[in-house]
Each structure stands twice: as structure tokens, then as C-alpha cells.
mmCIF file of the N, C-alpha and C atoms, coordinates in Angstrom:
data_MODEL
# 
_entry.id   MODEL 
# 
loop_
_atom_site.group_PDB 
_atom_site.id 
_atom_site.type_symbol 
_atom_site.label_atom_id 
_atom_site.label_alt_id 
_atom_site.label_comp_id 
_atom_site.label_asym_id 
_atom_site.label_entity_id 
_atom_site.label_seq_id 
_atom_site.pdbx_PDB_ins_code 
_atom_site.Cartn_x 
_atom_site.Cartn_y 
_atom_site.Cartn_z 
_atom_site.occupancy 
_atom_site.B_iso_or_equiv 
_atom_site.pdbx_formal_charge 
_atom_site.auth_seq_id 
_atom_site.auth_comp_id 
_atom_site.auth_asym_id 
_atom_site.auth_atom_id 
_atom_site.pdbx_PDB_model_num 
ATOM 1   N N  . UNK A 1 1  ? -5.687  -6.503  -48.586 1.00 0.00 ? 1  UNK A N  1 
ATOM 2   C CA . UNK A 1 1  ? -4.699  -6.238  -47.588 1.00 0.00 ? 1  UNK A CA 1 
ATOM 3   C C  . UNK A 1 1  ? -5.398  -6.187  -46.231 1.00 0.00 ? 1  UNK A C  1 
ATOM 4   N N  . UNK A 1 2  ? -4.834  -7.240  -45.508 1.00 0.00 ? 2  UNK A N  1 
ATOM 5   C CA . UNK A 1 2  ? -5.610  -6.953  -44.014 1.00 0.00 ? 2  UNK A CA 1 
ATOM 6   C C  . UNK A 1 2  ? -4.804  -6.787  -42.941 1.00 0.00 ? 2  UNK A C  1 
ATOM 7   N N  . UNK A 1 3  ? -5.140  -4.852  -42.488 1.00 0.00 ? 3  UNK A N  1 
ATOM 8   C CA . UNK A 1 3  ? -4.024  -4.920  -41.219 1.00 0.00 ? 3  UNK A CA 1 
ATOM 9   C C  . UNK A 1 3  ? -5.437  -4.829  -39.903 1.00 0.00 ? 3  UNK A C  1 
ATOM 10  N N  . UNK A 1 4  ? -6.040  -5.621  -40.068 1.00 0.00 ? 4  UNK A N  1 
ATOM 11  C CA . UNK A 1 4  ? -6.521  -5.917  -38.357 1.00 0.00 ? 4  UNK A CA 1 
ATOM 12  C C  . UNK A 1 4  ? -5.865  -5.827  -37.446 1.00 0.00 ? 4  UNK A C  1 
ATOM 13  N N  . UNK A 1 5  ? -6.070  -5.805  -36.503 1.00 0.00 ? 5  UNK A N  1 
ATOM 14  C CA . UNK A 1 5  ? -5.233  -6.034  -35.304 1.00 0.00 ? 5  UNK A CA 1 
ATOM 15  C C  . UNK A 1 5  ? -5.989  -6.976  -34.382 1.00 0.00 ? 5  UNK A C  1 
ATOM 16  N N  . UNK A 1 6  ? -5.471  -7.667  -33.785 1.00 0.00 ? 6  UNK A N  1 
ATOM 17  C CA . UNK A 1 6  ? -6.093  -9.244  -33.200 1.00 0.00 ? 6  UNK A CA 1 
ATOM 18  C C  . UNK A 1 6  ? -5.644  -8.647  -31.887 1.00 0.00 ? 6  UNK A C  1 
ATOM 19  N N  . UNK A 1 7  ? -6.187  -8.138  -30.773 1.00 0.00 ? 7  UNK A N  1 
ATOM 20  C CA . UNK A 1 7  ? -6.034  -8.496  -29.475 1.00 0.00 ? 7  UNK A CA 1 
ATOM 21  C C  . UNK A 1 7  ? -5.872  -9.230  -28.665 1.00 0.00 ? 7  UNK A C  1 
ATOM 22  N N  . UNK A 1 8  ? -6.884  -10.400 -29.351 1.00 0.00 ? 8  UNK A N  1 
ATOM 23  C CA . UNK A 1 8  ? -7.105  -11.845 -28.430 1.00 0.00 ? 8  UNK A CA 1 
ATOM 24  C C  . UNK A 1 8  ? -5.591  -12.519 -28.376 1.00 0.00 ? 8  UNK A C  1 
ATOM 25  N N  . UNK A 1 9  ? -4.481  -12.397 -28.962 1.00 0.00 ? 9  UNK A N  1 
ATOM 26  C CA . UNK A 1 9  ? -3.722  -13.440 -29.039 1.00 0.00 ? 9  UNK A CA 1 
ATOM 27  C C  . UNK A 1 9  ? -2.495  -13.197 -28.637 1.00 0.00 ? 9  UNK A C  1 
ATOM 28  N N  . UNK A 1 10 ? -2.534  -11.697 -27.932 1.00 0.00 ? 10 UNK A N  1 
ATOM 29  C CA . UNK A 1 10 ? -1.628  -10.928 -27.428 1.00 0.00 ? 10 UNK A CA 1 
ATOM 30  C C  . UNK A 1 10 ? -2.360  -11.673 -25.926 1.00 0.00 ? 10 UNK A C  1 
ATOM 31  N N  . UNK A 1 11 ? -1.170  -11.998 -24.785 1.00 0.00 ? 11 UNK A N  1 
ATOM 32  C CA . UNK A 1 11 ? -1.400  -12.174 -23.146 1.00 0.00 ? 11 UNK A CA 1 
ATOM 33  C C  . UNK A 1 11 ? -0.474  -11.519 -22.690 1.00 0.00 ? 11 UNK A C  1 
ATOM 34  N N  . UNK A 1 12 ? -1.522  -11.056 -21.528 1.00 0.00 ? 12 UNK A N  1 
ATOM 35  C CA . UNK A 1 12 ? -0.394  -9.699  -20.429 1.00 0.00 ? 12 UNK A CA 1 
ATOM 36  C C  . UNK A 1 12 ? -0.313  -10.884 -19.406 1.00 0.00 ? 12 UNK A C  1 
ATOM 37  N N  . UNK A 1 13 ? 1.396   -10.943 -18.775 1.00 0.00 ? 13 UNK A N  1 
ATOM 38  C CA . UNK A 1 13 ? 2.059   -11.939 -18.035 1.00 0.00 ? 13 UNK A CA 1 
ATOM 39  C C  . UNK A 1 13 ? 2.457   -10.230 -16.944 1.00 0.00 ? 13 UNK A C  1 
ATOM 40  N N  . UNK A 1 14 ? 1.716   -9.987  -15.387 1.00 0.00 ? 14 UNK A N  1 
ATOM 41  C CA . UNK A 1 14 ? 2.133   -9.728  -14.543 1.00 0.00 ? 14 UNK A CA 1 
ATOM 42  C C  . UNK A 1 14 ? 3.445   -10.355 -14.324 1.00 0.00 ? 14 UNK A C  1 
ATOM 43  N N  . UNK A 1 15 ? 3.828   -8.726  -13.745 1.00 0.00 ? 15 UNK A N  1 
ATOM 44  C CA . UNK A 1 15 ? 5.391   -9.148  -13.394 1.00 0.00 ? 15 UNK A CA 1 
ATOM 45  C C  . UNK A 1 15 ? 5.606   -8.724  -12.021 1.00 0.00 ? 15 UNK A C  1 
ATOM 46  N N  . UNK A 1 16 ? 5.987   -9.173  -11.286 1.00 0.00 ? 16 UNK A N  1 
ATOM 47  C CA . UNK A 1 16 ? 5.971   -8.685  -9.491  1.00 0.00 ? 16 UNK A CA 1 
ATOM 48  C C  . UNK A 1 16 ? 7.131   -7.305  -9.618  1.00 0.00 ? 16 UNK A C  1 
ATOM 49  N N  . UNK A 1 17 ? 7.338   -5.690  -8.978  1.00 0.00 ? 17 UNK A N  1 
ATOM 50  C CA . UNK A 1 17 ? 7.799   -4.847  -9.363  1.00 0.00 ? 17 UNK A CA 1 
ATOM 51  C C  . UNK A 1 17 ? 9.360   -5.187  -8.737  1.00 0.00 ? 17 UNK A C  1 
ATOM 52  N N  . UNK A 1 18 ? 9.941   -4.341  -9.252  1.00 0.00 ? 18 UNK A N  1 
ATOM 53  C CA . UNK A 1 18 ? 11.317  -4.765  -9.451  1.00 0.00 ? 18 UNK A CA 1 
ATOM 54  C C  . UNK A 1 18 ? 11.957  -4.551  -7.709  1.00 0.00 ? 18 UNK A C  1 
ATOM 55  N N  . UNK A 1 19 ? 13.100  -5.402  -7.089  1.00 0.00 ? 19 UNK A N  1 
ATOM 56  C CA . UNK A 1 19 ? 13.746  -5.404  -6.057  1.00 0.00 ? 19 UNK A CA 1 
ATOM 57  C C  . UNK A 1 19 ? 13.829  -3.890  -5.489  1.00 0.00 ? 19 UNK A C  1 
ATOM 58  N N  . UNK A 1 20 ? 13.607  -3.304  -4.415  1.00 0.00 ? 20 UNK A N  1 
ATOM 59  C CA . UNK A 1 20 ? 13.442  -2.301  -3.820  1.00 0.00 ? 20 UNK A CA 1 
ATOM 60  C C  . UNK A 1 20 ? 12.710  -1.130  -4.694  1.00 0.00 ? 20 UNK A C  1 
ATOM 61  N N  . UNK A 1 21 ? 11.548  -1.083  -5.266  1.00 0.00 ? 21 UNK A N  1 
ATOM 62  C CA . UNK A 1 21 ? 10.888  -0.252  -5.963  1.00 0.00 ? 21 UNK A CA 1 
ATOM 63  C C  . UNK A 1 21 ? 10.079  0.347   -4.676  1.00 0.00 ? 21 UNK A C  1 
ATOM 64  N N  . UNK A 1 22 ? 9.663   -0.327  -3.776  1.00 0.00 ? 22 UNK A N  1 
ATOM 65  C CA . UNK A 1 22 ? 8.999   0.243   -2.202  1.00 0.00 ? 22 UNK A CA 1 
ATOM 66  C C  . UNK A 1 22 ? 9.844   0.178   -1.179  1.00 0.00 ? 22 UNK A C  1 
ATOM 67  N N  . UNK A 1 23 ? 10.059  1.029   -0.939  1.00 0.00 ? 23 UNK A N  1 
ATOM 68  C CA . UNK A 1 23 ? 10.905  1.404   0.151   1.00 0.00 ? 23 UNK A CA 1 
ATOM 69  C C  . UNK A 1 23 ? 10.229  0.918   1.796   1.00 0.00 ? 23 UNK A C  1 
ATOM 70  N N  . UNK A 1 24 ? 10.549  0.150   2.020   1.00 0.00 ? 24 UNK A N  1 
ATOM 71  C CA . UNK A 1 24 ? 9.786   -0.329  3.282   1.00 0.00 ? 24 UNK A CA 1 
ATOM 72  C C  . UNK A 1 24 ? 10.496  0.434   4.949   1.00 0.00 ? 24 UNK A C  1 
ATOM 73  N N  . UNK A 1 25 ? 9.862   -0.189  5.715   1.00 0.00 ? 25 UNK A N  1 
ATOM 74  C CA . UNK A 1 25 ? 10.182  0.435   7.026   1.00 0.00 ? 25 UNK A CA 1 
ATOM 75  C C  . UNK A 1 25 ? 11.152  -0.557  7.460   1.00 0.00 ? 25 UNK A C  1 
ATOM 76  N N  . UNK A 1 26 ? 12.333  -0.735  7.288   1.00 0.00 ? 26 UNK A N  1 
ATOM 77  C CA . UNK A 1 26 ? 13.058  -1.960  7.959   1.00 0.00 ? 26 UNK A CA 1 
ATOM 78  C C  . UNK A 1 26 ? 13.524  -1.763  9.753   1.00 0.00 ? 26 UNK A C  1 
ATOM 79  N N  . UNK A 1 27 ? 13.532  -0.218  9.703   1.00 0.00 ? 27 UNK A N  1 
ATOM 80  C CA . UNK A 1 27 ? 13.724  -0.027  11.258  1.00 0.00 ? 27 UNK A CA 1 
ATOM 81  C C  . UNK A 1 27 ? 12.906  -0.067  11.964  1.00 0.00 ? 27 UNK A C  1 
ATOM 82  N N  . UNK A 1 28 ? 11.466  0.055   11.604  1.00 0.00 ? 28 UNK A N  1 
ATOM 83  C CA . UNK A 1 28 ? 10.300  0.093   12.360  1.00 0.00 ? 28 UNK A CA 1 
ATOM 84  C C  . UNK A 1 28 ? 10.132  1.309   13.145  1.00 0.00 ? 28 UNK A C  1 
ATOM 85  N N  . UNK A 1 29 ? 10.572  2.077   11.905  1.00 0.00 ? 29 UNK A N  1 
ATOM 86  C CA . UNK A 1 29 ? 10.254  3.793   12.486  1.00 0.00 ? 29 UNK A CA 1 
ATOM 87  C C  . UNK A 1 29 ? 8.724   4.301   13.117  1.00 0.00 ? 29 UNK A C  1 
ATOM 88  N N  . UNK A 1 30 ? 7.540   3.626   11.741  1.00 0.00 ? 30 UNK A N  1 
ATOM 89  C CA . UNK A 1 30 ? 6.679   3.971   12.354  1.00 0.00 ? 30 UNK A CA 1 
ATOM 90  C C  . UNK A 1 30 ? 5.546   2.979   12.715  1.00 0.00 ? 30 UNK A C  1 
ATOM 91  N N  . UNK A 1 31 ? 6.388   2.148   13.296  1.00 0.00 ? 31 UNK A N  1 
ATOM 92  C CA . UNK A 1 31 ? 5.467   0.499   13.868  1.00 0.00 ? 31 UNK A CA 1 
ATOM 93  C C  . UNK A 1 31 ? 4.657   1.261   14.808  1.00 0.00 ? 31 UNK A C  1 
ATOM 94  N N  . UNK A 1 32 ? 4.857   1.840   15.747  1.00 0.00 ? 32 UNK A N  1 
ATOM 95  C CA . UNK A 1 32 ? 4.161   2.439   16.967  1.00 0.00 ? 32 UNK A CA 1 
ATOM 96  C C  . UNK A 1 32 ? 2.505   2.942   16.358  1.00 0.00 ? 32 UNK A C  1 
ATOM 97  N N  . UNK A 1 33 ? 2.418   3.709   15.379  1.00 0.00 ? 33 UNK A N  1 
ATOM 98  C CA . UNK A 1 33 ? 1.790   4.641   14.566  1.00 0.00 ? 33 UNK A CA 1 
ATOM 99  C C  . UNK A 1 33 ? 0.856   3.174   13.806  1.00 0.00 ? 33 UNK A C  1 
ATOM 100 N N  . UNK A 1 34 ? 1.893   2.213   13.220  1.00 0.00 ? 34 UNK A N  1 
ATOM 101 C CA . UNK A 1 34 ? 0.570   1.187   12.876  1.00 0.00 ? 34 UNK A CA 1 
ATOM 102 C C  . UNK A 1 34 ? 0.172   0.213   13.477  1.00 0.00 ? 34 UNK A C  1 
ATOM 103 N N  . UNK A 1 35 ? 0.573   0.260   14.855  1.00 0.00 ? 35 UNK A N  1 
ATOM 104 C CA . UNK A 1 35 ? 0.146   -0.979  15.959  1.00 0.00 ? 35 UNK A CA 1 
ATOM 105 C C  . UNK A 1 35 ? -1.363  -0.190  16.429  1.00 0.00 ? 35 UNK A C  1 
ATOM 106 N N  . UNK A 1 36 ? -1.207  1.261   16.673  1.00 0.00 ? 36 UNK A N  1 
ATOM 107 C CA . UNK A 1 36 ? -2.387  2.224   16.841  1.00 0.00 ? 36 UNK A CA 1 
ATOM 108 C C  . UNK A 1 36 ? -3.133  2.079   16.181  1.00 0.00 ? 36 UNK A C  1 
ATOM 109 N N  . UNK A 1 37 ? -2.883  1.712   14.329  1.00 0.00 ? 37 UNK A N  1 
ATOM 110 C CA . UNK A 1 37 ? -4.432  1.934   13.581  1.00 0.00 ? 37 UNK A CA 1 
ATOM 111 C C  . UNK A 1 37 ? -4.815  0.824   13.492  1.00 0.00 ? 37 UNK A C  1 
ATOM 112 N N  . UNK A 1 38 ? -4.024  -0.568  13.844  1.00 0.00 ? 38 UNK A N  1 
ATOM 113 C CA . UNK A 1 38 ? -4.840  -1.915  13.709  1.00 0.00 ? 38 UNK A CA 1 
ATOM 114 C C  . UNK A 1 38 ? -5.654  -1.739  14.761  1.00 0.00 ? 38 UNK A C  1 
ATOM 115 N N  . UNK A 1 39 ? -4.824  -1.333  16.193  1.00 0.00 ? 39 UNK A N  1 
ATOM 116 C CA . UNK A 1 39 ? -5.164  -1.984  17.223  1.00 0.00 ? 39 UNK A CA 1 
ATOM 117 C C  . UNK A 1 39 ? -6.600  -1.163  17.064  1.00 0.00 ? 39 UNK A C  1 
ATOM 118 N N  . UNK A 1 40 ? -6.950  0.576   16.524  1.00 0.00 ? 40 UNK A N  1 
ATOM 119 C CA . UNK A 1 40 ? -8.136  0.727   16.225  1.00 0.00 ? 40 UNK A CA 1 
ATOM 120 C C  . UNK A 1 40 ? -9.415  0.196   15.356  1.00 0.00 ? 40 UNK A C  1 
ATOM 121 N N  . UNK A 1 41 ? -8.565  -0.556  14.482  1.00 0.00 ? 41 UNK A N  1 
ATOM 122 C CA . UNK A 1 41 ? -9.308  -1.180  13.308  1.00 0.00 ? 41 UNK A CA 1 
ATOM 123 C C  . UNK A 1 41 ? -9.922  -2.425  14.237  1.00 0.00 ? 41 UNK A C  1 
ATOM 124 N N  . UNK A 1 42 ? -9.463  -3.211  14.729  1.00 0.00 ? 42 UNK A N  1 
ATOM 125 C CA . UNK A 1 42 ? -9.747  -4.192  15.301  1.00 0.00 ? 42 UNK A CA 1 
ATOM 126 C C  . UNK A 1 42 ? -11.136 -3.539  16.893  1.00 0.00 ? 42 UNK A C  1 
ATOM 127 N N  . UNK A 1 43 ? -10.541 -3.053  17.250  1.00 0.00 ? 43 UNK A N  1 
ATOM 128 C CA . UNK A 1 43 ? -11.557 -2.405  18.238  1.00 0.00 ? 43 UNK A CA 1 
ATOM 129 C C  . UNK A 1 43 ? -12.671 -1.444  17.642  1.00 0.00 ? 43 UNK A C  1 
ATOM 130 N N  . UNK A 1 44 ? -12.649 -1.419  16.313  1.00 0.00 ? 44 UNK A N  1 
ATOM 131 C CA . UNK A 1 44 ? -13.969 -0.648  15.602  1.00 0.00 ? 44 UNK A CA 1 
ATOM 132 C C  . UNK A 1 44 ? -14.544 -2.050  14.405  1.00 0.00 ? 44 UNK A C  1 
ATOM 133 N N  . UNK A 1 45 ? -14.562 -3.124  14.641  1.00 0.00 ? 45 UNK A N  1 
ATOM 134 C CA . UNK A 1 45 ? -15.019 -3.790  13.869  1.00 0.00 ? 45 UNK A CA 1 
ATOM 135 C C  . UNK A 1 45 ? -14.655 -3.805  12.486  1.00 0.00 ? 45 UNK A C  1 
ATOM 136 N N  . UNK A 1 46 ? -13.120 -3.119  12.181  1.00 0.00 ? 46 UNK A N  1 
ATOM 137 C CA . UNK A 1 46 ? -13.095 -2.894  10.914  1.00 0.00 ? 46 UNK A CA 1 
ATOM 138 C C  . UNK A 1 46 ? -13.669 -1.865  10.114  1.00 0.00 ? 46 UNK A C  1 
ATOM 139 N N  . UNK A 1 47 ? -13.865 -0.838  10.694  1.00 0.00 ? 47 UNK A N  1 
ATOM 140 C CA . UNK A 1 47 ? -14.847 0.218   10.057  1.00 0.00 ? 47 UNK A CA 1 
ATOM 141 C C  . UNK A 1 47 ? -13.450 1.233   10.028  1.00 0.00 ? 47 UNK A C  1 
ATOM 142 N N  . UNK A 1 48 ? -12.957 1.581   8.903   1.00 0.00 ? 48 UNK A N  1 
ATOM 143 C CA . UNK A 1 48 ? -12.077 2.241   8.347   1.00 0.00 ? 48 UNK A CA 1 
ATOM 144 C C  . UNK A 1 48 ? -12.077 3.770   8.756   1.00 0.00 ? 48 UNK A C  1 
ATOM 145 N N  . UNK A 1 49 ? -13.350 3.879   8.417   1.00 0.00 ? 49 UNK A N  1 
ATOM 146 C CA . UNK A 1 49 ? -13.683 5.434   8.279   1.00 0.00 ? 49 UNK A CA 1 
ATOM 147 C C  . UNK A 1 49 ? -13.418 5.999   10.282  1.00 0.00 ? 49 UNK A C  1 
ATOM 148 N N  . UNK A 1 50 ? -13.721 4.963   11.145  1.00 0.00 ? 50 UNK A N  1 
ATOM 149 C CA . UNK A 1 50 ? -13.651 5.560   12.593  1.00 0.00 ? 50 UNK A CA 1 
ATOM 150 C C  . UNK A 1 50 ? -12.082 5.739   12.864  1.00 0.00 ? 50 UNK A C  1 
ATOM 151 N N  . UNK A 1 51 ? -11.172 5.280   12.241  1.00 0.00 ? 51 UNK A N  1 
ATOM 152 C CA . UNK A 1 51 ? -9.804  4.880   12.467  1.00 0.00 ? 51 UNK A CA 1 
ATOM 153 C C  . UNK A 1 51 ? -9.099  6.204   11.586  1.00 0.00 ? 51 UNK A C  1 
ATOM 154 N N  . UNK A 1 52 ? -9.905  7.199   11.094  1.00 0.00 ? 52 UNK A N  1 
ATOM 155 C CA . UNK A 1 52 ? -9.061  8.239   10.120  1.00 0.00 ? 52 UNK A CA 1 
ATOM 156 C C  . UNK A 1 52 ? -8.053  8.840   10.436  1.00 0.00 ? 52 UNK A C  1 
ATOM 157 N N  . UNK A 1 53 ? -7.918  9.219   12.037  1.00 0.00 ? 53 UNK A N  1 
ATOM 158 C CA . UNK A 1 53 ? -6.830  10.133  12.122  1.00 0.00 ? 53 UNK A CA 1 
ATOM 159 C C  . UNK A 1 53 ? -5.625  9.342   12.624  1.00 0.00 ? 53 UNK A C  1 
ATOM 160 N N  . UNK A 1 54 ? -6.068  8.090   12.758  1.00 0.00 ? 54 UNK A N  1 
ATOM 161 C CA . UNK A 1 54 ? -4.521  6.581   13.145  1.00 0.00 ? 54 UNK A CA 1 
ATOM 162 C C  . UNK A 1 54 ? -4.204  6.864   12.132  1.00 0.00 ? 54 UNK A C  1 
ATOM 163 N N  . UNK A 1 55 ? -5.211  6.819   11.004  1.00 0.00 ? 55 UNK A N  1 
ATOM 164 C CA . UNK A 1 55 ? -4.409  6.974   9.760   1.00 0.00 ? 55 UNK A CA 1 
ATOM 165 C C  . UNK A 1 55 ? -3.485  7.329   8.537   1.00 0.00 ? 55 UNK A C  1 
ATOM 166 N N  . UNK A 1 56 ? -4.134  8.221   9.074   1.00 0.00 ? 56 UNK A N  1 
ATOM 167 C CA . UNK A 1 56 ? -3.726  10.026  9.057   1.00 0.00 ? 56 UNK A CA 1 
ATOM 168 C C  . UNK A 1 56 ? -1.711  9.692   9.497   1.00 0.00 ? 56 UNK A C  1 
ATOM 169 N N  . UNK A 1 57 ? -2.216  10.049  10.921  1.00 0.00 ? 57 UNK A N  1 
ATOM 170 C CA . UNK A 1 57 ? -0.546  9.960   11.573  1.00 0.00 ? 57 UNK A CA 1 
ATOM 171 C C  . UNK A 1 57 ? 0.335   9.222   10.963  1.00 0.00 ? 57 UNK A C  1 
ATOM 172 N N  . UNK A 1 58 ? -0.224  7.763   10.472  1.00 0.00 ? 58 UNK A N  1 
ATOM 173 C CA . UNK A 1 58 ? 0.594   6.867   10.282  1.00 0.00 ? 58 UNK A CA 1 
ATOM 174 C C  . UNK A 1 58 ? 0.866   6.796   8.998   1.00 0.00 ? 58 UNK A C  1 
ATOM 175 N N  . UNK A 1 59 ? 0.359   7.382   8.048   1.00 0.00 ? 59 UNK A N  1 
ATOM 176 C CA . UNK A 1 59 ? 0.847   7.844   6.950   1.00 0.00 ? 59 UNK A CA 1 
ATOM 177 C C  . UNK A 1 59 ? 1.309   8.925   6.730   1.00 0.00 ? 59 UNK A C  1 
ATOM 178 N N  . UNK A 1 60 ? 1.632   10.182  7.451   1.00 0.00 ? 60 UNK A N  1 
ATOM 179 C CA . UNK A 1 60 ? 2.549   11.012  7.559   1.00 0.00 ? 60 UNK A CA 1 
ATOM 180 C C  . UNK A 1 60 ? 3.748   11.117  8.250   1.00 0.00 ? 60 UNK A C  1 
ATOM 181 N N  . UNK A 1 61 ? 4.264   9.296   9.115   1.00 0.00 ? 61 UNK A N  1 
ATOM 182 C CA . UNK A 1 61 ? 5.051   9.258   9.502   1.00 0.00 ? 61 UNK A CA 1 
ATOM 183 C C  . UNK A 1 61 ? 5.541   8.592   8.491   1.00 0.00 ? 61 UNK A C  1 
ATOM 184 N N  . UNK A 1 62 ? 5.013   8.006   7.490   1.00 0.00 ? 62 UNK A N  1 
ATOM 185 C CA . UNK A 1 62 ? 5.653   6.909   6.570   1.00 0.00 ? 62 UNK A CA 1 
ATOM 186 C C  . UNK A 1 62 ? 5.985   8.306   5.269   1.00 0.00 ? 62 UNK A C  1 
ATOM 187 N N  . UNK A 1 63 ? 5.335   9.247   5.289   1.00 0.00 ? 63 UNK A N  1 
ATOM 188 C CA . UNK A 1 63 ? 5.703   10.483  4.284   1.00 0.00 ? 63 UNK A CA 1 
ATOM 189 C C  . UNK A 1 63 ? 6.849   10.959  4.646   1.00 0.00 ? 63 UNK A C  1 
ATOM 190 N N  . UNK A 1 64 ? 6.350   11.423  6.136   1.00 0.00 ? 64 UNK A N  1 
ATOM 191 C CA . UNK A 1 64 ? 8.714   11.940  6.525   1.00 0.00 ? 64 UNK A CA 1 
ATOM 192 C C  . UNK A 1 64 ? 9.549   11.369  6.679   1.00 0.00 ? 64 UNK A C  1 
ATOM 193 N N  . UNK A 1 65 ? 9.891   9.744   6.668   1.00 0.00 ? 65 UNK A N  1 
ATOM 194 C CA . UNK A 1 65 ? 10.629  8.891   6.678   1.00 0.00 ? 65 UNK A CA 1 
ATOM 195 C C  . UNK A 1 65 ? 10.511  8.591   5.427   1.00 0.00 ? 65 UNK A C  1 
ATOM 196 N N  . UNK A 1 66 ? 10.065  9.062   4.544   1.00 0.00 ? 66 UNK A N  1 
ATOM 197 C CA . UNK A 1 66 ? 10.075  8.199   2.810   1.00 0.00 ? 66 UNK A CA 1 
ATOM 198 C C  . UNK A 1 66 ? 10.122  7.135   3.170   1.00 0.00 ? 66 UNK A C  1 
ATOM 199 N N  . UNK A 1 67 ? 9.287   6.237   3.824   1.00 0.00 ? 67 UNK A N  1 
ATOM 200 C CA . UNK A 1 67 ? 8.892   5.014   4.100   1.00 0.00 ? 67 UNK A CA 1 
ATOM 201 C C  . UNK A 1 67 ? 7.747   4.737   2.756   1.00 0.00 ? 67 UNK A C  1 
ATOM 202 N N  . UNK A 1 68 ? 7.208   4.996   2.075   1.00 0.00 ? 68 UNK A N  1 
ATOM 203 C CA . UNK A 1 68 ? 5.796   5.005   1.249   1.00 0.00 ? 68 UNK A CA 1 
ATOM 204 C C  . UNK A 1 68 ? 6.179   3.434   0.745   1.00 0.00 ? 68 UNK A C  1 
# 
């Protein structure tokens, strides 16, 4: 009796997540907040870590707007 189980012949098919599962910013509540952390990202060479508190803001404006 052979209950193996074969992994190989099982394929995982990604599925893109379902129609409004992210709630986006359609009003552009907090565009202001991420024009600030590019426009810092871009003026720090891309160095993430100098840009923390753009970041900061702009993800706690996207927290009180349930923008996430």
C-alpha cells in the first residue's frame, strides 16, 4: 500500500487578490504626505532610512483614512 504523497505534481497558480481587497486613496487624501517622502527619497539618493519620519506621517495618514 503506498500513500506517499508526491509534491512535485501539485502547481501553485498565483492569483492577483480579489477586486477592492486594498482600499486605495482615490481622493488623494494623503498625496501631499507622499509627494514629501519621494520628493525625500529622491533628494537622499534613495536611502530609506533618512526619509523615516516622511514616512512615518504618511503612513499614519493612510492609517486614519483606512487608506492601507
Amino acid at each position: 500500500m503506498s500513500t506517499a504523497m508526491n509534491f512535485g505534481t501539485k502547481s501553485f497558480k498565483p492569483r492577483p487578490p480579489d477586486k477592492g481587497a486594498f482600499p486605495l486613496d482615490h481622493f488623494g487624501e494623503c498625496s501631499a504626505f507622499k509627494e514629501r517622502f519621494m520628493e525625500c527619497l529622491r533628494n537622499s539618493d534613495y536611502e530609506s532610512s533618512a526619509c523615516r519620519q516622511d514616512a512615518k506621517a504618511y503612513l499614519q495618514c493612510r492609517m486614519e483614512r483606512r487608506v492601507l
